[in-house]
C-alpha positions in Angstrom: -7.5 -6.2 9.2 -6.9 -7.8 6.1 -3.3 -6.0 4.4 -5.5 -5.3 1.0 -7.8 -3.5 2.7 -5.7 -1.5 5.4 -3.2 -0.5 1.5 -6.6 0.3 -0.1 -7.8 2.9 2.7 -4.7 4.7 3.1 -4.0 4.7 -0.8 -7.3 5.9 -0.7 -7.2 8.7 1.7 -3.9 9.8 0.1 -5.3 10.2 -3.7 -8.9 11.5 -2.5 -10.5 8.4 -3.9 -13.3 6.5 -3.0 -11.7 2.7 -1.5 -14.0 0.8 -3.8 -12.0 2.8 -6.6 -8.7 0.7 -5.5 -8.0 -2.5 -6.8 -4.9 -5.0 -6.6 -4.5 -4.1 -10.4 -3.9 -0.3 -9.0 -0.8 1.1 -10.4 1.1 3.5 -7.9 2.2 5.8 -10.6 -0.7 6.0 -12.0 -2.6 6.9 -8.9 -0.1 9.6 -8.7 1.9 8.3 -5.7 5.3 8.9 -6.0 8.6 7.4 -3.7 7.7 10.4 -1.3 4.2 9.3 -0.9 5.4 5.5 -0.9 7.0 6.1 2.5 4.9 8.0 3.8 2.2 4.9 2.8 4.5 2.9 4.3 5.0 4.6 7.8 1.1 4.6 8.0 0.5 1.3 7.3 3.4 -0.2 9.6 0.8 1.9 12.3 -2.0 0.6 11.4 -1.2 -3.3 10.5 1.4 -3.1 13.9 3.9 -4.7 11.4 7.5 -3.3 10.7 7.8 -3.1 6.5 11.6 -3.2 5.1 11.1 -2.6 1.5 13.7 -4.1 -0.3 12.5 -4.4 -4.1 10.5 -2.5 -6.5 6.4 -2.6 -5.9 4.4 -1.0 -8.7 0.7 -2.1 -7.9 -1.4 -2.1 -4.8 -1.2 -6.2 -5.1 3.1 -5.9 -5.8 2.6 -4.4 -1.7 -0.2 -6.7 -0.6 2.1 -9.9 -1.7 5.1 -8.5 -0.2 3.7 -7.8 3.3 2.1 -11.1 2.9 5.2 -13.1 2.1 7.3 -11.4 4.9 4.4 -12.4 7.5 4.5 -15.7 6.9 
């Protein structure tokens, strides 16, 4: 599963959004997820992507988390 999509369906499912409706533009704060709801993303998507995610700087927009996952992968 591709990491955009796996952020886009939980962020999704946590705002009551359609996934089309996410972008990489999508501002966290905006979608009304807060550091609470960040972690709990975060728990979810270490499940789902079978990855372990240390977040160690500041990630604002769907593609700030895509790039970050992406660049401890490699």
């Amino acid at each position: 599963m591709m990491v955009f999509e796996a952020i886009a369906e939980l962020v999704a499912e946590r705002v009551e959004k359609d996934v089309s409706e996410i972008t990489m533009e999508s501002n966290f704060r905006d979608l009304g997820i807060d550091s609470l709801d960040t972690v709990e993303l975060l728990m979810n998507l270490e499940d789902k992507l079978g990855i372990e995610i240390e977040l160690d700087q500041k990630v604002e927009t769907v593609g700030d988390l895509v790039a970050f996952i992406e660049s401890k992968q490699a």
